[in-house]
Backbone as XML, in Angstrom:
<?xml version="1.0"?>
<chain id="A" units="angstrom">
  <residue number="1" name="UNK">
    <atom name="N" x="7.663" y="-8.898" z="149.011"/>
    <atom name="CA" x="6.859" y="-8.790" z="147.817"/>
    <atom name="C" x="7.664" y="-9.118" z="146.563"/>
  </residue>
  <residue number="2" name="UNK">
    <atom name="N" x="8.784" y="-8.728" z="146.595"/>
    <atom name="CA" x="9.761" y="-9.067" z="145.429"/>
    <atom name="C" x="10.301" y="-10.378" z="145.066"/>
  </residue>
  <residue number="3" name="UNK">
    <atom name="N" x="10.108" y="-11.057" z="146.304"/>
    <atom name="CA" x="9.871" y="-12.468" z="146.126"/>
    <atom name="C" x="8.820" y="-13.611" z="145.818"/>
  </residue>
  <residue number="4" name="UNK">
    <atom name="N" x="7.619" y="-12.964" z="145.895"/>
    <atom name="CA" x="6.317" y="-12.983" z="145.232"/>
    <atom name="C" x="6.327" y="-13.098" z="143.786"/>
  </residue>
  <residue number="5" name="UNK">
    <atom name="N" x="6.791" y="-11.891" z="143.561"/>
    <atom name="CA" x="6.400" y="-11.377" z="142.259"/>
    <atom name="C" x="7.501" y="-11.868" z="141.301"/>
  </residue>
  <residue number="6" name="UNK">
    <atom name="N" x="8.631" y="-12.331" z="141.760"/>
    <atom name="CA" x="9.487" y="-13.187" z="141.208"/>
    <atom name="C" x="8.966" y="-14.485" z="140.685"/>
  </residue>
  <residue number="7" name="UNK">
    <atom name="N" x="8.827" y="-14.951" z="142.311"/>
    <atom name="CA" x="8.527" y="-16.567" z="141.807"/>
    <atom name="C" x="7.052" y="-16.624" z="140.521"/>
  </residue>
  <residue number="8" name="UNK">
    <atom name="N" x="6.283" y="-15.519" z="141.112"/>
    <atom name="CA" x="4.940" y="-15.582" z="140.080"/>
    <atom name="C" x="5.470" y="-15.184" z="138.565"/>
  </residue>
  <residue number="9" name="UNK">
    <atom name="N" x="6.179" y="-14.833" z="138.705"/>
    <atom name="CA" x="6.627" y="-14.701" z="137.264"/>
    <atom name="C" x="7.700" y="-15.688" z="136.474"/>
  </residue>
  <residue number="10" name="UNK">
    <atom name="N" x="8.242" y="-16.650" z="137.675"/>
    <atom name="CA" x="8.663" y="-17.834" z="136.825"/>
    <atom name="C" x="7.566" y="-18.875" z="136.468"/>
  </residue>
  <residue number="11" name="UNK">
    <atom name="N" x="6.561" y="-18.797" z="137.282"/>
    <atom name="CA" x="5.737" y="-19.668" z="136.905"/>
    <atom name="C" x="4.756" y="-19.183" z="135.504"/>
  </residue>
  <residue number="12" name="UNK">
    <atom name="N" x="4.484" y="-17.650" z="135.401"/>
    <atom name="CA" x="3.861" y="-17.230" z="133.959"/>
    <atom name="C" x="4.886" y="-17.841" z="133.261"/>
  </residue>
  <residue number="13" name="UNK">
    <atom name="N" x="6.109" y="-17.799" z="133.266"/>
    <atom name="CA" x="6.925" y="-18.061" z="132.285"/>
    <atom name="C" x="6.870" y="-19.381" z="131.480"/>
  </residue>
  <residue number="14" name="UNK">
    <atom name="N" x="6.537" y="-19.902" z="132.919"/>
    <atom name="CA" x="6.725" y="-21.443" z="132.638"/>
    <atom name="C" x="5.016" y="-22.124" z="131.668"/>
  </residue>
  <residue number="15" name="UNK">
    <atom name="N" x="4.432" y="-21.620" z="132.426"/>
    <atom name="CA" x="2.723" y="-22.120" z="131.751"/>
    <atom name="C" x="2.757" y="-21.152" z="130.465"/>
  </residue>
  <residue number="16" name="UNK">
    <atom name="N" x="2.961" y="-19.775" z="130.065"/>
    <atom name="CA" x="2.585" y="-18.806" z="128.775"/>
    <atom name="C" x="3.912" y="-19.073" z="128.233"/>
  </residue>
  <residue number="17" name="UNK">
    <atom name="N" x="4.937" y="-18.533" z="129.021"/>
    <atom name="CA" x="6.380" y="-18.419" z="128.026"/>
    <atom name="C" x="5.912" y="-16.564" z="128.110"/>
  </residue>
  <residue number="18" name="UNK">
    <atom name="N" x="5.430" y="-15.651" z="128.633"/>
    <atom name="CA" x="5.682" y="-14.714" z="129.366"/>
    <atom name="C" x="4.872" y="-14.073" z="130.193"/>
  </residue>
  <residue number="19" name="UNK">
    <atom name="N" x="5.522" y="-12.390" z="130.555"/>
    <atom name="CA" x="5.626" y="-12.498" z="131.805"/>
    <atom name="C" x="4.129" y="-10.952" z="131.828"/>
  </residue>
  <residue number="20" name="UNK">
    <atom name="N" x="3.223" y="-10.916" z="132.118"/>
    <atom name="CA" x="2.280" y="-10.100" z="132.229"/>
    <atom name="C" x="2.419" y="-9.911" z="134.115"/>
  </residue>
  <residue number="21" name="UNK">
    <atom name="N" x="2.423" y="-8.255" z="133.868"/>
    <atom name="CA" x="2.573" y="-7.806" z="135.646"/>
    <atom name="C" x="0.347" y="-7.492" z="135.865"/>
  </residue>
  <residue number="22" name="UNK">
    <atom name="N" x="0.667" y="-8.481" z="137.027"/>
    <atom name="CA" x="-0.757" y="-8.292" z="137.812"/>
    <atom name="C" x="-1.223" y="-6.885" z="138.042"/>
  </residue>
  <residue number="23" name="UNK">
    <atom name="N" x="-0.090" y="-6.222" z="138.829"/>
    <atom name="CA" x="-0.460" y="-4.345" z="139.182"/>
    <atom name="C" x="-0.295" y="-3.883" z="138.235"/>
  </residue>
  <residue number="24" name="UNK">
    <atom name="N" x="-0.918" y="-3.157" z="137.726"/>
    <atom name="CA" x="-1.269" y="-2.195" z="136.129"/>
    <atom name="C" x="0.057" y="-1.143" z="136.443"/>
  </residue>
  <residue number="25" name="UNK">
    <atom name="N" x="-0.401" y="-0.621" z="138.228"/>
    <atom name="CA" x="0.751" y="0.702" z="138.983"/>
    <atom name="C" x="1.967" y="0.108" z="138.552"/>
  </residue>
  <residue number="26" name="UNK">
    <atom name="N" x="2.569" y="-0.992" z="138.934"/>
    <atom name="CA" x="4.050" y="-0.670" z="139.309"/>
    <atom name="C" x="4.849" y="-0.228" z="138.056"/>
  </residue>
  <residue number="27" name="UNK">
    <atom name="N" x="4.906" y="0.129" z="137.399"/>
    <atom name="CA" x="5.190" y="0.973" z="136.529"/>
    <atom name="C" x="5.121" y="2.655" z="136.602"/>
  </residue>
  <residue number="28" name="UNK">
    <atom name="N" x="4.350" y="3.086" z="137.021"/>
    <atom name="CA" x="3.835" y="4.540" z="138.142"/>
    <atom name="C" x="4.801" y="4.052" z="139.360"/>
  </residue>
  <residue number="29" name="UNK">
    <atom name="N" x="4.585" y="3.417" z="140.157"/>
    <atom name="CA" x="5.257" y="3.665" z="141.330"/>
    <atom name="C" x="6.820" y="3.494" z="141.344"/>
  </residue>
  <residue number="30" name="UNK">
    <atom name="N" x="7.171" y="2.727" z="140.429"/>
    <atom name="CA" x="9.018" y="2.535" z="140.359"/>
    <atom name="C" x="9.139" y="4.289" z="140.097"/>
  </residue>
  <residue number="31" name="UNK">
    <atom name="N" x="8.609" y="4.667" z="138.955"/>
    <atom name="CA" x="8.712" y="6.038" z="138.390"/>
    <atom name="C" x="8.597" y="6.997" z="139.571"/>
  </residue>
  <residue number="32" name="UNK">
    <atom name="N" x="7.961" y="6.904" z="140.484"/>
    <atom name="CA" x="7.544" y="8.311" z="141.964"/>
    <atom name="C" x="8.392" y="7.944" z="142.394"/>
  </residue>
  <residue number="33" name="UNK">
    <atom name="N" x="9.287" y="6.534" z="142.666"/>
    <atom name="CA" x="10.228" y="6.462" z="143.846"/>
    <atom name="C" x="11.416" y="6.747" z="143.170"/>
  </residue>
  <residue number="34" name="UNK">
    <atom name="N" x="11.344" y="7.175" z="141.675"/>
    <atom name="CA" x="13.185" y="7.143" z="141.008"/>
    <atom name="C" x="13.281" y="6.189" z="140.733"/>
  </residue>
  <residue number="35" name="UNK">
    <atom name="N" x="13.203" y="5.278" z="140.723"/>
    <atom name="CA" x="13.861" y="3.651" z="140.758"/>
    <atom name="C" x="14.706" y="3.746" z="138.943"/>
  </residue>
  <residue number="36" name="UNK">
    <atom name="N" x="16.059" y="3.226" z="138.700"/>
    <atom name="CA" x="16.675" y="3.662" z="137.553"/>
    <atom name="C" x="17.452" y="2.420" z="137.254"/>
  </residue>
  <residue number="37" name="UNK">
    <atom name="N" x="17.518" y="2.286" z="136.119"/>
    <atom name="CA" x="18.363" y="0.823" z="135.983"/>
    <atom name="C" x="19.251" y="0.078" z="136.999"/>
  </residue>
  <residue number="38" name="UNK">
    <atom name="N" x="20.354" y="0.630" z="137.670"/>
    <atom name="CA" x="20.968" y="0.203" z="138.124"/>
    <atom name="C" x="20.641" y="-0.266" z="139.505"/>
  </residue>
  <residue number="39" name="UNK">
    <atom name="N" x="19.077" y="0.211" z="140.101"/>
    <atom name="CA" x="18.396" y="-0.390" z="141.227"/>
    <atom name="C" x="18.276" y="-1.534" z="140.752"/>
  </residue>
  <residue number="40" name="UNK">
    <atom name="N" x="17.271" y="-1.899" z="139.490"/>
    <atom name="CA" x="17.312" y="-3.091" z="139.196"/>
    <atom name="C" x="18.446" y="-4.581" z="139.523"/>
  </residue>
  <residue number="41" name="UNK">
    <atom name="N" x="19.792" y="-3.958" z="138.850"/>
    <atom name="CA" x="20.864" y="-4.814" z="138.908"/>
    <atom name="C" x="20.713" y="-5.307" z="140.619"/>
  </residue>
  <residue number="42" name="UNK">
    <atom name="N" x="20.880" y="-4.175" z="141.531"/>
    <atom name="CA" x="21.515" y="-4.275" z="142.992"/>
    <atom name="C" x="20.046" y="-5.086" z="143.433"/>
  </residue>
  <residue number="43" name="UNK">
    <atom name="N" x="18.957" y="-4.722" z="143.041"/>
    <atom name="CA" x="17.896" y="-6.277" z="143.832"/>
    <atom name="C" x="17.502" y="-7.394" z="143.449"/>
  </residue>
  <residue number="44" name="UNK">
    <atom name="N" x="18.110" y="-7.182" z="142.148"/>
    <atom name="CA" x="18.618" y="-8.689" z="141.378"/>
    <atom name="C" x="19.571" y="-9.902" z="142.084"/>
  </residue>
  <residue number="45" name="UNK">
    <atom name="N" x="20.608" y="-8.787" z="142.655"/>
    <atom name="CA" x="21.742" y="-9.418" z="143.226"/>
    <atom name="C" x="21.456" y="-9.821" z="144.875"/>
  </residue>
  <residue number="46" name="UNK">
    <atom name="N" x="21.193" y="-8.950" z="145.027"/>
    <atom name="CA" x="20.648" y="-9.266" z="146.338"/>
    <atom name="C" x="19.751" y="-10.371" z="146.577"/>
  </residue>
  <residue number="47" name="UNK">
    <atom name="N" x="18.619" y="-10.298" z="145.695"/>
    <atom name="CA" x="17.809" y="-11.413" z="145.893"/>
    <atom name="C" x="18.631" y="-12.655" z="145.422"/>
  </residue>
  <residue number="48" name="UNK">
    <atom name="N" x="19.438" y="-12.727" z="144.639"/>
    <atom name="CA" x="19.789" y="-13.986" z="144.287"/>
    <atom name="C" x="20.481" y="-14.455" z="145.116"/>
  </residue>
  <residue number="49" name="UNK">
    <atom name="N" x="21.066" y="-13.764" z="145.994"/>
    <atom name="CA" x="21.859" y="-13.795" z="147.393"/>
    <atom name="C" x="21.148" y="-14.215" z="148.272"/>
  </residue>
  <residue number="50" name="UNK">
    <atom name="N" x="20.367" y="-13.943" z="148.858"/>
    <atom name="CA" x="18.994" y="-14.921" z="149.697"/>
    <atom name="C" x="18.170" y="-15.445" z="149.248"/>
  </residue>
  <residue number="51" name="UNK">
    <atom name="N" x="17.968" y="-15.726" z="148.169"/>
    <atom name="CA" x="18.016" y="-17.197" z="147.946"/>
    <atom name="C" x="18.994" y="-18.490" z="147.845"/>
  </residue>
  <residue number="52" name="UNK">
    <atom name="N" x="20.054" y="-17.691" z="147.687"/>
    <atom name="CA" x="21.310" y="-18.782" z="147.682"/>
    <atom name="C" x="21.234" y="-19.180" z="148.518"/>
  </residue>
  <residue number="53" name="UNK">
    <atom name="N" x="21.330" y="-18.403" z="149.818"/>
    <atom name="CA" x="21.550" y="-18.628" z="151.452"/>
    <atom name="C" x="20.897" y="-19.238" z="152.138"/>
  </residue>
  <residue number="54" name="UNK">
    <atom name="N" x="19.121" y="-19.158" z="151.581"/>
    <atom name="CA" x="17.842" y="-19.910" z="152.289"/>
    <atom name="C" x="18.305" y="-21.072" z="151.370"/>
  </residue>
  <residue number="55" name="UNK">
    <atom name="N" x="18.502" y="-21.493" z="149.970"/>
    <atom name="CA" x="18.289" y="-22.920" z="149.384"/>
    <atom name="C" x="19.619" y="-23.918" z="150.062"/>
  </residue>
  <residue number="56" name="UNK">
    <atom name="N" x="20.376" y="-23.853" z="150.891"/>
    <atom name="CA" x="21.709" y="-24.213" z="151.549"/>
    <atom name="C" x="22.181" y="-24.940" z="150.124"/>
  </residue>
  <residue number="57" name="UNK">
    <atom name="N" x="22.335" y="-26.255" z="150.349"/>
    <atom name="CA" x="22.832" y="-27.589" z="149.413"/>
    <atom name="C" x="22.189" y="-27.692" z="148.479"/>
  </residue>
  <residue number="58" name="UNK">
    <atom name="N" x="20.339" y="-27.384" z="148.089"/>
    <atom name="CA" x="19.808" y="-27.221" z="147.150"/>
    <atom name="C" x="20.028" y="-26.620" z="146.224"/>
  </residue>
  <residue number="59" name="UNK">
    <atom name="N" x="20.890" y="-25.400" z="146.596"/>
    <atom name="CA" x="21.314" y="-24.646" z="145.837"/>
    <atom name="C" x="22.052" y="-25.047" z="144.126"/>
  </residue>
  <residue number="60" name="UNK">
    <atom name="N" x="21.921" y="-24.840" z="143.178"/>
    <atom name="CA" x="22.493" y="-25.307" z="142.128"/>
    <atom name="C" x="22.899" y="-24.023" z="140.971"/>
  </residue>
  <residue number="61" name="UNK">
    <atom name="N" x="23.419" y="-24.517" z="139.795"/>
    <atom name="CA" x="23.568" y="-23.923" z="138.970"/>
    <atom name="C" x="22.224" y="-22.979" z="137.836"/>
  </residue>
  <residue number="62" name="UNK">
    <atom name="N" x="21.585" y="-24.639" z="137.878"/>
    <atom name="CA" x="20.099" y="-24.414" z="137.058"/>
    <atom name="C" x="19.710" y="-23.914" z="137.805"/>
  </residue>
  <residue number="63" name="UNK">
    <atom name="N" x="18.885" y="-23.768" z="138.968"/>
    <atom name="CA" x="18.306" y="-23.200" z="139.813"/>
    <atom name="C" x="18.581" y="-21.426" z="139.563"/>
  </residue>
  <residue number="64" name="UNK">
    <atom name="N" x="19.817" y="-21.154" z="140.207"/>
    <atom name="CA" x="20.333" y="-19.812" z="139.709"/>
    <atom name="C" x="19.923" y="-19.234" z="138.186"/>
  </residue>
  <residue number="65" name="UNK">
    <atom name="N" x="19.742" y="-19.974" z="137.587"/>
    <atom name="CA" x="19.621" y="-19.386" z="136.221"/>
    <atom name="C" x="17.943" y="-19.606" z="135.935"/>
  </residue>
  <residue number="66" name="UNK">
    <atom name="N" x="17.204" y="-20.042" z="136.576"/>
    <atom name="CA" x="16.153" y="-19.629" z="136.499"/>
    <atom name="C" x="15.740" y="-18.706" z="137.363"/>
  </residue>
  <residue number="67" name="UNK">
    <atom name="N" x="15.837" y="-18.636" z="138.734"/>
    <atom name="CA" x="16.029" y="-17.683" z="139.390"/>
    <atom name="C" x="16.222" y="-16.260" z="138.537"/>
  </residue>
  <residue number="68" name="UNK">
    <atom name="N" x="17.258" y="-16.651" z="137.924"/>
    <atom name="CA" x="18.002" y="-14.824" z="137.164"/>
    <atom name="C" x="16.803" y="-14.404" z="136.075"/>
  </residue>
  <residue number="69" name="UNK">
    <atom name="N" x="16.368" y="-15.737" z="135.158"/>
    <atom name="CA" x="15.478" y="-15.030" z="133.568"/>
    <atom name="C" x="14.327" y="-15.177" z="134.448"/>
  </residue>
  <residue number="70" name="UNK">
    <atom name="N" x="13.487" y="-15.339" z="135.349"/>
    <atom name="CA" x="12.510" y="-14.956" z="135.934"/>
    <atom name="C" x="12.703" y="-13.076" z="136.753"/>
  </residue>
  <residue number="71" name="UNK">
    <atom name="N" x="13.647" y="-13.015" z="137.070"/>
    <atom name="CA" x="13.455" y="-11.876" z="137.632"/>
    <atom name="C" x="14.112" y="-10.988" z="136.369"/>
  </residue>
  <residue number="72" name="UNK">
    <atom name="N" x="15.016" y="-11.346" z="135.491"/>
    <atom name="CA" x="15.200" y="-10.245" z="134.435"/>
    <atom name="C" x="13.761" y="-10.463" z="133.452"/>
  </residue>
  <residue number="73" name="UNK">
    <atom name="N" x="12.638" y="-11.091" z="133.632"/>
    <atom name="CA" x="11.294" y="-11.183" z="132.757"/>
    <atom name="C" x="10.731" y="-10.193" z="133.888"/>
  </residue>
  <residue number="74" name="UNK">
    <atom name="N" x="10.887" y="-10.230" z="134.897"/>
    <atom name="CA" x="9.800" y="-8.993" z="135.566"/>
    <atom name="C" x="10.658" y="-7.907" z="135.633"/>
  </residue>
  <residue number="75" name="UNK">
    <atom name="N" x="11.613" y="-7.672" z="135.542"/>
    <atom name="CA" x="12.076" y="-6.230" z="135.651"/>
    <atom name="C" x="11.616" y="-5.696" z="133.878"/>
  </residue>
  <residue number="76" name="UNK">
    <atom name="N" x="12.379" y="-6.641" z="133.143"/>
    <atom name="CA" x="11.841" y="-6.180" z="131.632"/>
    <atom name="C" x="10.486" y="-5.439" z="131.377"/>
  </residue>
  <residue number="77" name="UNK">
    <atom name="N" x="9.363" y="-5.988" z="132.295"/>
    <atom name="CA" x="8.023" y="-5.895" z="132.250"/>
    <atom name="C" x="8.056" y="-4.606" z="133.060"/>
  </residue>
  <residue number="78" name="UNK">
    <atom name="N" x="8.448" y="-4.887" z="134.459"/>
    <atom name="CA" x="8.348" y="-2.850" z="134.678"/>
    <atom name="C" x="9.052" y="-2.249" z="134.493"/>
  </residue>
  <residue number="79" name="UNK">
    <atom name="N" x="9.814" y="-2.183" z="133.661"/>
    <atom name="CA" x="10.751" y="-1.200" z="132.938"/>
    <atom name="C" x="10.078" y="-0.523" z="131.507"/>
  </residue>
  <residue number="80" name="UNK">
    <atom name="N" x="9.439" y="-1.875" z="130.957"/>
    <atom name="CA" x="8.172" y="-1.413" z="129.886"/>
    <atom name="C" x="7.006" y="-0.397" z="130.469"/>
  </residue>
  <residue number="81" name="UNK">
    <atom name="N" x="6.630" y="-1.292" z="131.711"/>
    <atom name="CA" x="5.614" y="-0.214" z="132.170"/>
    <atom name="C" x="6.106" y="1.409" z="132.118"/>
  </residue>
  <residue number="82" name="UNK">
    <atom name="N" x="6.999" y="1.193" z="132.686"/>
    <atom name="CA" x="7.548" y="2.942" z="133.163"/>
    <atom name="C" x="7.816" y="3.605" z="131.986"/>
  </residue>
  <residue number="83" name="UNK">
    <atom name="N" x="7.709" y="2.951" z="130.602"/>
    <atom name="CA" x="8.025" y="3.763" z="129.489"/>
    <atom name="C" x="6.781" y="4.319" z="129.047"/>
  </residue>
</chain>
């Protein structure tokens, strides 16, 4: 799902220039499970890590860096929610 909601949010990015979350909840649900900044960082990293691994040679610099402001635009967004 986190890869979903990634890529869907590079593409808001790309057509609006930002990032509106579809589930109204996930903002409620990060909050019931704890979820605290520094989760953020570690499935940031992680994901950027399999994707590195699935894109083999495709893999690039640009790529990575959209990769990263797409998923720091959806964490921004449920991090707002949860406030």
């Amino acid at each position: 799902q986190v890869f979903g909601m990634v890529r869907d949010s590079a593409i808001q990015l790309r057509t609006t220039g930002d990032i509106v979350l579809k589930d109204g909840t996930l903002g409620a649900i990060h909050i019931q499970k704890g979820v605290v900044d520094p989760h953020f960082v570690v499935v940031k990293e992680a994901l950027l890590k399999t994707i590195k691994e699935a894109s083999g040679d495709k893999w690039s610099e640009e790529l990575s860096i959209a990769w990263e402001v797409a998923y720091d635009g959806l964490a921004t967004a449920i991090k707002k929610a949860m406030s």
